[in-house]
C-alpha positions in Angstrom: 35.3 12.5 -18.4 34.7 10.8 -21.6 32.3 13.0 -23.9 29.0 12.0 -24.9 28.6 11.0 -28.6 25.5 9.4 -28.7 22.5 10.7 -30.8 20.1 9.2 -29.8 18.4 6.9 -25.9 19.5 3.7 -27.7 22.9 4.4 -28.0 23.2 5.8 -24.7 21.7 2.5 -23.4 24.7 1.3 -25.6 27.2 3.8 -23.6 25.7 2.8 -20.4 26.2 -0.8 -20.8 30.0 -0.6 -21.9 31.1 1.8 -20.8 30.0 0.9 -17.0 29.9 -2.2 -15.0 28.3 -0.9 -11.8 27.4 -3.4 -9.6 24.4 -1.2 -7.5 23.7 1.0 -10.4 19.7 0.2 -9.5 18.3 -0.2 -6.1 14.9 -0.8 -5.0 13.2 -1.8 -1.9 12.2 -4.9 -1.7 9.6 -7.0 -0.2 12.0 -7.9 3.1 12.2 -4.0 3.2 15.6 -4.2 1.9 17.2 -2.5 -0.9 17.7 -5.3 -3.7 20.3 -3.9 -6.6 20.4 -4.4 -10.5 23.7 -4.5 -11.8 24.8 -2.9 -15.1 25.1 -5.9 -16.7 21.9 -7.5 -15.1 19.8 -4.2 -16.3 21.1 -4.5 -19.3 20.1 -8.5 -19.9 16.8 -7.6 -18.7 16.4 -4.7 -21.6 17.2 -7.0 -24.1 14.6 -10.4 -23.0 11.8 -8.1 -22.5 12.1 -6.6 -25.7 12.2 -9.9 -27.4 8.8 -11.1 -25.3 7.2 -7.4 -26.3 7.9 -8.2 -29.7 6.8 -11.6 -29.5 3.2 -9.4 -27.9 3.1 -7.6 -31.1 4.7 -3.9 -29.8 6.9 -2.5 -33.2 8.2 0.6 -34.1 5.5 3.4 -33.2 3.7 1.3 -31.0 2.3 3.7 -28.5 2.7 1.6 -25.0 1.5 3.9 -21.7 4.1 3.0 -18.9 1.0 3.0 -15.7 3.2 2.6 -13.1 5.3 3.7 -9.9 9.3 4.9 -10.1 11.4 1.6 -9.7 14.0 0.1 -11.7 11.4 -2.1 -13.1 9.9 1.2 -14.6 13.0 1.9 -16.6 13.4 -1.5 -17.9 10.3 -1.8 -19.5 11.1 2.1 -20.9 14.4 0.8 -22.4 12.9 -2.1 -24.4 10.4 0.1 -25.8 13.0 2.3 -26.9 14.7 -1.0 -28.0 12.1 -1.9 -30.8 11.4 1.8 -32.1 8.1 2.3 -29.7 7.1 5.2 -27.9 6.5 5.7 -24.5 3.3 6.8 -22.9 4.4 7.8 -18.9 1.6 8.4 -16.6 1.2 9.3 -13.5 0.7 6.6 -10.8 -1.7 8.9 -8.9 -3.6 10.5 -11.8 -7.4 10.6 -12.0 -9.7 8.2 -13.9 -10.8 10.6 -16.0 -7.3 11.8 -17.0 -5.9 8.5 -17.2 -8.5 7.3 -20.0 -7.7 10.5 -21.6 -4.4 9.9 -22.0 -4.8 6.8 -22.8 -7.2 7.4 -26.3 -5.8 10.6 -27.2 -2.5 9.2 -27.1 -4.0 5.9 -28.7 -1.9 3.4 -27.0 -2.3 -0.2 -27.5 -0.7 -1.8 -24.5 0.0 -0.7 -21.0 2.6 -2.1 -18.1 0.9 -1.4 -14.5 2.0 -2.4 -11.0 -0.9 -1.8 -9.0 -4.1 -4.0 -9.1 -6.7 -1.4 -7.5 -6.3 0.6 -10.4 -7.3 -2.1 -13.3 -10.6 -1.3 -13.0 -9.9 2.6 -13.8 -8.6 1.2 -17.2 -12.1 1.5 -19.7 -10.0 1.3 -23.0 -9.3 -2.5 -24.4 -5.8 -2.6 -24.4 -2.7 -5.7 -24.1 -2.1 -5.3 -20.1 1.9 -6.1 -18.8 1.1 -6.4 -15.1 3.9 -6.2 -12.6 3.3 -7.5 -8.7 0.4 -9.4 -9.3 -1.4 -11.3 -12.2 -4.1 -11.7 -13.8 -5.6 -14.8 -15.9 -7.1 -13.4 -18.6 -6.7 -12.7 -22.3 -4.2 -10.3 -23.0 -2.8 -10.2 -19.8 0.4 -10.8 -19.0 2.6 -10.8 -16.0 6.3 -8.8 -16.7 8.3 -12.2 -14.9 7.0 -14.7 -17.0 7.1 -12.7 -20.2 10.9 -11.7 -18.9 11.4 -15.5 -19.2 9.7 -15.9 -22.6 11.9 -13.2 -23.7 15.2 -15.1 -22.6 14.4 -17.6 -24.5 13.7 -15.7 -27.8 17.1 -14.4 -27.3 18.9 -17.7 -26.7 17.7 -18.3 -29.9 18.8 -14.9 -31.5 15.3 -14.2 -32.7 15.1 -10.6 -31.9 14.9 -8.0 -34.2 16.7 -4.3 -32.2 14.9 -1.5 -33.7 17.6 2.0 -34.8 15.9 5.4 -34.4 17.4 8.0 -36.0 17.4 11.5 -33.6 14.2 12.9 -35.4 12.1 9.9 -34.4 9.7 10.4 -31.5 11.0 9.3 -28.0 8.6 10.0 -25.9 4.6 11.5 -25.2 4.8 12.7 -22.5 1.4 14.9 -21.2 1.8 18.2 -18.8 0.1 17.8 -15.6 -2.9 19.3 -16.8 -3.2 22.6 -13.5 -4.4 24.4 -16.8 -7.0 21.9 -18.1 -7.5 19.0 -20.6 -3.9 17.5 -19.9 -1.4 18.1 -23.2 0.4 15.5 -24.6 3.9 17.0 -25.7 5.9 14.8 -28.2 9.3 14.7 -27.4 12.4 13.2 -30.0 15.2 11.7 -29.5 17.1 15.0 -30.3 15.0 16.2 -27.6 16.0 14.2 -24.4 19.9 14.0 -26.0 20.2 17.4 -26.0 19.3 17.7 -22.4 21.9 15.2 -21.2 24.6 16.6 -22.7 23.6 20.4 -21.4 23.4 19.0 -17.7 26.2 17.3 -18.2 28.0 20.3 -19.0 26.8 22.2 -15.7 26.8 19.2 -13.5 29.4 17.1 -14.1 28.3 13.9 -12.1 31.2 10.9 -11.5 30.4 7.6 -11.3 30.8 6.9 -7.6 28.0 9.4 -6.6 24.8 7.8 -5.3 21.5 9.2 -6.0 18.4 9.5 -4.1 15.3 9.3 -6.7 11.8 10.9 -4.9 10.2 12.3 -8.0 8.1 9.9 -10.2 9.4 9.0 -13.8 6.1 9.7 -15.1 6.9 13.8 -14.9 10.1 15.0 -17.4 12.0 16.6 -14.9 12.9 13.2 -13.3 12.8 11.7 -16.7 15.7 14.0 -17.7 17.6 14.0 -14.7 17.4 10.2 -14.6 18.5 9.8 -18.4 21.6 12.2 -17.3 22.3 9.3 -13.9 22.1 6.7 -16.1 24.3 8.4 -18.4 26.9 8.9 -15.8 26.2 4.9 -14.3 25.9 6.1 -11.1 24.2 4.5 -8.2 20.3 5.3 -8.0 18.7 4.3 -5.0 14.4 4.5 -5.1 12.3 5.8 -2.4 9.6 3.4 -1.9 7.3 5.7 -0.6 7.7 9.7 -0.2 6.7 9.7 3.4 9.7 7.9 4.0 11.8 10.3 2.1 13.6 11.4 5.9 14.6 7.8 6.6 16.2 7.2 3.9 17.6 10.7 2.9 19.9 8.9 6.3 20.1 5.3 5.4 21.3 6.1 1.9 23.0 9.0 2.2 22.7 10.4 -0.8 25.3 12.7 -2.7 22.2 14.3 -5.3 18.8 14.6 -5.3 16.2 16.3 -7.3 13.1 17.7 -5.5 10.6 20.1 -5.9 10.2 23.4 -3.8 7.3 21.8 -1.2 9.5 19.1 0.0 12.2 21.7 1.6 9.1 24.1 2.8 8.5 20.6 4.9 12.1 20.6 5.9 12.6 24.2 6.7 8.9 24.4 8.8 9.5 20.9 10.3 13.5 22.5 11.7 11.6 25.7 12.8 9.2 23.9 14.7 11.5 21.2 16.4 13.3 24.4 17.5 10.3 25.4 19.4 10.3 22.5 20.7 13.1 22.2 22.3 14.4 23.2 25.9 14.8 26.7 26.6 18.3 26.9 26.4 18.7 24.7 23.1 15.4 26.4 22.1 17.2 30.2 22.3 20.1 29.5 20.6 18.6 27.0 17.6 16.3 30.5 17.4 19.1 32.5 16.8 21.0 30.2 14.0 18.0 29.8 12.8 17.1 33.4 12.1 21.1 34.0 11.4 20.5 31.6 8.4 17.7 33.5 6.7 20.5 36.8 6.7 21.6 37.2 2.7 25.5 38.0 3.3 26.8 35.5 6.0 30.3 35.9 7.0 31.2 32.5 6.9 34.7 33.3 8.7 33.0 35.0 11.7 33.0 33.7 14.8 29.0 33.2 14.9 28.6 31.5 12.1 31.2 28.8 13.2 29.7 28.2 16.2 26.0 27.8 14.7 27.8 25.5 12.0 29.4 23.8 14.9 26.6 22.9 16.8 23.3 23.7 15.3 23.8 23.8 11.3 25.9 20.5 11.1 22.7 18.9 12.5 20.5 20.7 10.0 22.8 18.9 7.2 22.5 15.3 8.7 18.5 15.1 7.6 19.9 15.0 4.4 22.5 12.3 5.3 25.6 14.4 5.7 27.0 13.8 2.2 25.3 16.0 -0.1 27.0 18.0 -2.8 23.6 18.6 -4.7 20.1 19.4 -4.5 18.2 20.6 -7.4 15.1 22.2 -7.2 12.2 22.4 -9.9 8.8 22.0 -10.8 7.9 25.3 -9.3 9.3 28.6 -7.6 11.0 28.4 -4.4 11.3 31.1 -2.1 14.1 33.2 -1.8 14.3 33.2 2.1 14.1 29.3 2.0 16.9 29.2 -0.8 19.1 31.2 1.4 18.6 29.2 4.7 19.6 26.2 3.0 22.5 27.9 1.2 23.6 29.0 4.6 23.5 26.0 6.5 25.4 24.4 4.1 23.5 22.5 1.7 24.3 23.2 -2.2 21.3 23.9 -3.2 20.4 25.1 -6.7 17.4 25.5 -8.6 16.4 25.7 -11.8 13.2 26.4 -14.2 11.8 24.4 -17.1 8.6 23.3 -19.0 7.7 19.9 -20.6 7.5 21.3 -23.9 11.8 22.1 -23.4 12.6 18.4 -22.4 12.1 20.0 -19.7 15.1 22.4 -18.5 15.6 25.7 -19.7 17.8 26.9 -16.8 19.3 26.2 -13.7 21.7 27.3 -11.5 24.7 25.3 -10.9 28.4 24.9 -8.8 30.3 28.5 -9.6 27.2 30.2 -10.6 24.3 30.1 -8.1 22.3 33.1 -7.2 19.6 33.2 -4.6 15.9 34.3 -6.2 16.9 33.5 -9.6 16.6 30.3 -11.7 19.9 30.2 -13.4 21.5 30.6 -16.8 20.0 29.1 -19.7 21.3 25.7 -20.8 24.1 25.9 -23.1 21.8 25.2 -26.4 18.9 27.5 -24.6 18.4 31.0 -26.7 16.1 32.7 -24.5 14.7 36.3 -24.2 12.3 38.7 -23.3 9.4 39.9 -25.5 6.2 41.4 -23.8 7.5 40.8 -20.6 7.5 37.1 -21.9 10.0 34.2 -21.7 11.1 33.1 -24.8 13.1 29.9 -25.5 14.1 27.8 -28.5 16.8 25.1 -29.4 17.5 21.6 -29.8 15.4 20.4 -26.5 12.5 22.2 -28.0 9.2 19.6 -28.0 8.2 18.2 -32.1 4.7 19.8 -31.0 1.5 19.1 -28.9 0.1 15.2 -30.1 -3.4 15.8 -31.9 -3.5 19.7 -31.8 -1.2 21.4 -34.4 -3.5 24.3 -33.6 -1.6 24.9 -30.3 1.1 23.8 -31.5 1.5 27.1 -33.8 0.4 29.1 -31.2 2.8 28.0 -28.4 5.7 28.1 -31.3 6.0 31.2 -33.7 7.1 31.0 -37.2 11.1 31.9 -36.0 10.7 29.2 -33.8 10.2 30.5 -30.3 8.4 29.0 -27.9 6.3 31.2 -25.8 6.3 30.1 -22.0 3.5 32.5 -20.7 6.1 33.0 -18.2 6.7 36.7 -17.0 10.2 37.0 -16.2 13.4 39.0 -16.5 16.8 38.1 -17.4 19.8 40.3 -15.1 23.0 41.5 -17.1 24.7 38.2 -15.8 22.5 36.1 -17.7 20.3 35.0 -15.1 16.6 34.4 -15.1 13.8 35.5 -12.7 10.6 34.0 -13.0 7.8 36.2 -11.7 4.6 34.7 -11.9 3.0 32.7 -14.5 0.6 35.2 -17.1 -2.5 33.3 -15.8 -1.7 34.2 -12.4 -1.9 37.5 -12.8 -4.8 38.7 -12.5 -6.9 42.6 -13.4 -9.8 43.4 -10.8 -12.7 45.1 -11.5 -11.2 48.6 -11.0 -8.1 47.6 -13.7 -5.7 46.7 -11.1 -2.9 44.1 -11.4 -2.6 41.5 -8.8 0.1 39.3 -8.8 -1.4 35.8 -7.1 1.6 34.0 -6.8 3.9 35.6 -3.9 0.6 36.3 -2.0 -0.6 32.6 -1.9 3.3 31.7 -1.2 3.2 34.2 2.2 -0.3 33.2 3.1 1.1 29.1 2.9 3.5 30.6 5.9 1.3 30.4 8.4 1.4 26.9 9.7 -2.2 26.3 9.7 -2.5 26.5 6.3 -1.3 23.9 3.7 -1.9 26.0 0.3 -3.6 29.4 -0.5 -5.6 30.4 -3.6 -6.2 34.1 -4.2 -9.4 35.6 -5.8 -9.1 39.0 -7.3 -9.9 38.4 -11.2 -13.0 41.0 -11.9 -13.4 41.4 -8.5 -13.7 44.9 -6.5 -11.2 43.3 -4.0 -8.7 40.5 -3.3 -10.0 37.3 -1.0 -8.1 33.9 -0.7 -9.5 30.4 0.0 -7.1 28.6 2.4 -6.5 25.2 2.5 -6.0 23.9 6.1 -3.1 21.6 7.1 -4.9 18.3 8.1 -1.8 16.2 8.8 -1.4 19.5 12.0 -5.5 18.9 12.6 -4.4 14.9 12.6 -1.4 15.8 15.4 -3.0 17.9 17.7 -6.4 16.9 17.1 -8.6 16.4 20.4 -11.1 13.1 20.2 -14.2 15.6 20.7 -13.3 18.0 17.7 -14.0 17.4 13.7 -12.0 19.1 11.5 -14.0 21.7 11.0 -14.3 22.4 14.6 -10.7 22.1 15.1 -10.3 25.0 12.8 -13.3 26.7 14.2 -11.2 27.8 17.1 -11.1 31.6 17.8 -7.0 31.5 18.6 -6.6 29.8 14.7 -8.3 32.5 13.3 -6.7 35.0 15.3 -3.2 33.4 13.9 -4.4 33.3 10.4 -5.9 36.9 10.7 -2.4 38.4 12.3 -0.6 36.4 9.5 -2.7 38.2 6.8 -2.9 42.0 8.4 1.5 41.7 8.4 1.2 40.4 4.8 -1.4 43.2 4.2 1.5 45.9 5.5 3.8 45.0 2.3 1.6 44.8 -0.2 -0.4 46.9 -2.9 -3.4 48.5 -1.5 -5.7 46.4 -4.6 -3.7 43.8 -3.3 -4.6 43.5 0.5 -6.4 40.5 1.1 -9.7 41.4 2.7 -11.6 38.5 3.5 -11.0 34.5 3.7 -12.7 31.4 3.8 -10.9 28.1 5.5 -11.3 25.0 3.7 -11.6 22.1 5.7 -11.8 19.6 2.8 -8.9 17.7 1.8 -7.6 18.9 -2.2 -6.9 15.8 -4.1 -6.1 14.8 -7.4 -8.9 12.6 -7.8 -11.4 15.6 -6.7 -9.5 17.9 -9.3 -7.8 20.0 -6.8 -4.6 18.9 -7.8 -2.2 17.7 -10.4 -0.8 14.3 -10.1 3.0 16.5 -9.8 0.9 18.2 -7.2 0.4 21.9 -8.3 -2.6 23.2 -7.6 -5.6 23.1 -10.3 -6.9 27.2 -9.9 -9.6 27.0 -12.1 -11.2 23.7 -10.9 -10.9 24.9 -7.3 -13.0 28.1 -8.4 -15.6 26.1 -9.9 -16.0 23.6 -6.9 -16.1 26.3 -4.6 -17.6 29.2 -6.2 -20.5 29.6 -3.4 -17.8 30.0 -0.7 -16.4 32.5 -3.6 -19.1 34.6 -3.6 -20.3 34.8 0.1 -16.6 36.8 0.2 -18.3 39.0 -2.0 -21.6 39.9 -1.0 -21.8 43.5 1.2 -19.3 44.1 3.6 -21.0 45.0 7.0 
């Protein structure tokens, strides 16, 4: 394996497109439903005209150009010829809300923006150059990505393009957290930044150039902007999901050798396999049972005879919904739980997952082949110094953010004068090197009789029960600990009978006596301050546009208090 020596995402564009000649490197479905590739050499020819037609548009060095936009080759194109002319790169998230999108959009200050879907146009209030991609519109200062792609070949054939030559310190990226804490953040990233990160995940991972990749995770978030640098780095095969509810189909079609996912899509697997189980005849249904609760066991004898004949004929099917090939899975974004990391371990998939922030570029730790341990999210990154202070995670090195964009105020609070950057993550670090999260500092939470209560584990057991999509616990200056639970409507959407609503659906006495079992076994392991003692179902759907959610999908805590503070309080007023 040839070493990296590039400093900065230009001349890694440069390694990718000579030291490669891939002929599928990209792949994207098309409008036949097909998966169309773009060769090395074709991705390459398409970097270079579009970053002659942006320059023709007016975008220079520190242009600030939001990339609006769904994951797709086309996506990464239009990133490249940025980078090309010295501009920075605005992601955001295709789902965002209006009012986050136009807030990114003037606090980052960006002059032009590349978009691919036409119902969100309207969202856009700032007066900016629009790129469009799959449809146009004819106006001034719009412009459609084809025919600018042609304008751009001919600007070359002329050699009248000017390549712009960063050095590492020069920003690469703005790139703003998800905002489950607030006002979103927009963290500027260098090119020392993103560099860094390819080369420590290139030391742990070690990718070859005949693995195919399976991309689910949108561009617009840094942990598939990393990870994606790294494939290209490696000019592997990258194959698009069009759409994540067909992530299942085409974990089979493709049949893909890595992915990167976060923790909720294998909760989906593992509750979707435990419910086909059910499912099944009795026979089938008694022993898919029994593998199934032999999987969750920490120390498997893999050379017994049981676990051969589970692998044999129930775990070998497990392994085909991810295609039958896969050597890894990476999870991040947010914890996953022990139980579910060991089932997958056990039935075979290499799973390994790993912790990081936007602020780090994004990974701070992961685990990895030879050095994987269930609960835990790895060993730091090989340029990661991290420790403990306060029961705090600490981290600093090359990956480590320039700073938050417009608020060197935070900046110096989130980084100390020796450089540190302080996660707000409570964690521990074993005398093996690895990391344990334990809950976020926010999480946390005193009651009003000084109390701890740890949110995060709670809200993960009370997400168990299969009624319930996501939980939010309620103990902060409270005499007691409640949750608000947010139903599962694609379950109400199932089963649903054409005389019941929603809320009558989960009206039902036999739901509540499900959810209220499922909380009095939870109540059995927990701190007596930390027993939850009353809840309240939510019926209506969390989105992102209502604030309930991030566009990466974590849940917004402090917005969901405000909306539902009356149902809040009712769990407070007088027991009876």
């Amino acid at each position: 394996m040839s070493p990296y020596r590039f400093l900065t995402y230009n001349e890694m564009f440069d390694y990718l497109t000579t030291s490669y000649d891939n002929p599928t490197l990209l792949n994207y479905i098309n409008h036949k439903n097909e998966y169309e590739s773009i060769s090395v050499i074709e991705f390459k020819e398409k970097v270079i005209c579009l970053c002659a037609a942006l320059q023709k548009l007016g975008i220079k060095k520190s242009t600030k150009v939001a990339i609006f936009s769904s994951s797709s080759p086309f996506w990464l194109i239009f990133d490249f010829a940025l980078q090309q002319l010295g501009a920075i790169s605005v992601p955001i998230f295709a789902n965002i809300s209006t009012k986050n999108l136009n807030f990114e959009l003037e606090d980052s200050n960006c002059e032009f923006i590349f978009i691919d879907d036409i119902e969100r146009i309207d969202d856009i209030k700032k007066q900016m150059t629009v790129i469009t991609h799959n449809f146009c519109i004819k106006k001034d200062n719009y412009y459609n990505l084809d025919e600018i792609l042609v304008m751009g070949k001919e600007i070359c054939d002329r050699l009248e393009y000017i390549e712009n030559k960063p050095n590492e310190d020069d920003i690469f990226s703005i790139i703003y957290t998800s905002g489950n804490t607030g006002t979103p953040k927009g963290v500027v990233l260098t090119h020392k930044n993103i560099i860094s990160q390819l080369k420590d995940i290139n030391e742990v991972i070690h990718l070859n150039e005949k693995e195919t990749i399976l991309s689910l995770l949108p561009l617009a978030h840094i942990f598939e902007r990393a990870v994606m640098s790294y494939y290209l780095s490696r000019g592997v095969s990258i194959y698009f999901v069009d759409d994540i509810t067909n992530v299942a189909n085409l974990m089979k079609s493709v049949r893909p050798t890595m992915m990167t996912v976060v923790p909720r899509l294998l909760e989906k697997i593992f509750n979707k396999i435990k419910t086909n189980i059910s499912d099944k005849p009795i026979v089938s249904r008694v022993i898919g049972s029994l593998a199934f609760r032999f999987a969750l066991l920490e120390d498997i004898d893999k050379n017994s005879f049981l676990f051969k004949l589970f692998d044999k004929i129930v775990y070998s099917k497990f392994r085909e919904i991810f295609g039958g090939r896969i050597k890894w899975v990476v999870s991040g974004g947010a914890p996953l739980e022990k139980n579910i990391y060991q089932f997958f371990l056990n039935i075979g998939i290499p799973l390994y997952q790993g912790y990081g922030m936007t602020e780090f570029s994004p990974v701070i730790s992961t685990n990895y082949p030879g050095a994987n341990r269930v609960g835990s999210s790895g060993k730091a990154m090989p340029t990661a110094e991290v420790k403990i202070e306060d029961d705090e995670l600490l981290v600093k090195g090359p990956s480590l953010m320039k700073g938050y964009l417009n608020n060197e105020e935070l900046t110096k609070k989130a980084i100390d004068t020796n450089g540190w950057f302080h996660t707000g993550d409570v964690a521990s670090i074993d005398e093996d090197g690895y990391i344990y999260i334990q809950s976020r500092k926010k999480d946390i939470f005193k009651t009003s009789t000084g109390e701890y209560v740890n949110a995060i584990p709670i809200e993960q057991n009370l997400s168990k029960n299969k009624y319930i999509e996501f939980a939010v616990v309620i103990s902060h200056n409270q005499k007691y600990t409640t949750a608000l639970l947010f139903v599962d409507h694609e379950r109400y959407e199932q089963q649903k009978s054409s005389n019941l609503t929603i809320e009558e659906y989960y009206n039902q006495s036999a739901i509540h006596k499900s959810i209220q079992e499922h909380i009095d076994k939870l109540n059995k392991t927990v701190n007596k301050w930390e027993k939850v003692i009353r809840y309240k179902l939510i019926t209506k759907l969390a989105t992102i546009e209502g604030g309930e959610l991030t566009p990466s999908m974590k849940v917004c805590r402090e917005a969901i208090e405000k909306k539902y503070e009356k149902e809040i309080q009712s769990m407070y007023r007088s027991l009876k």
